[in-house]
N, C-alpha and C positions, 0 to 999 in steps of 0.2 A: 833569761837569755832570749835575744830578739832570733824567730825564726830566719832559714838563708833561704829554706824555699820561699819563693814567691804567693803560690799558693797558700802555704801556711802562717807567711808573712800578712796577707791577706785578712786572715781571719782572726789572726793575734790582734795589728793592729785594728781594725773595726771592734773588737771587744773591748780594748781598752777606754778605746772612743766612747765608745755607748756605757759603759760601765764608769767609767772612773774621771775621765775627762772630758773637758769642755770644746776641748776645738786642738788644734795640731799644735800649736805652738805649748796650749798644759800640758800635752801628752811630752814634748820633747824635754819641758823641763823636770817634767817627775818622773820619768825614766833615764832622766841626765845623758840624754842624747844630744851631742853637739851637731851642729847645723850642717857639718858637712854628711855626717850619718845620719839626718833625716832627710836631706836632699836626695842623698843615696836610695834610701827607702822610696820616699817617693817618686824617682826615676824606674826602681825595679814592678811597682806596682802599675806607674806608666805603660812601661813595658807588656804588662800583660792585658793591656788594657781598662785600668781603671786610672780616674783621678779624682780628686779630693774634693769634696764637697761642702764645702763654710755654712749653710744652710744646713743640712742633714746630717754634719757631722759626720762623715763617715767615707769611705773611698766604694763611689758607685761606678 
């Protein structure tokens, strides 16, 4: 289950990232996350100030 806190959401997804997947779009498919709930994701992480990184893999 994908964390609601922010924070926690944070640190879920960056491990996924580094551990298992390649870039955001392997993560969405092999958590079967459909794009409007990784839009979502990525807005709430927005939110607390980070965004996504294609380079380093990871939301800095």
């Amino acid at each position: 289950m994908i964390p609601k806190d922010p924070v926690m959401l944070l640190s879920y997804i960056n491990t996924q990232l580094r551990d298992n997947y390649k870039s955001l779009g392997d993560l969405s498919e092999g958590l079967d996350i459909g794009q409007q709930e990784l839009d979502d994701i990525v807005k709430k992480l927005e939110n607390i100030g980070y965004t996504y990184s294609e380079e380093q893999n990871k939301f800095v």
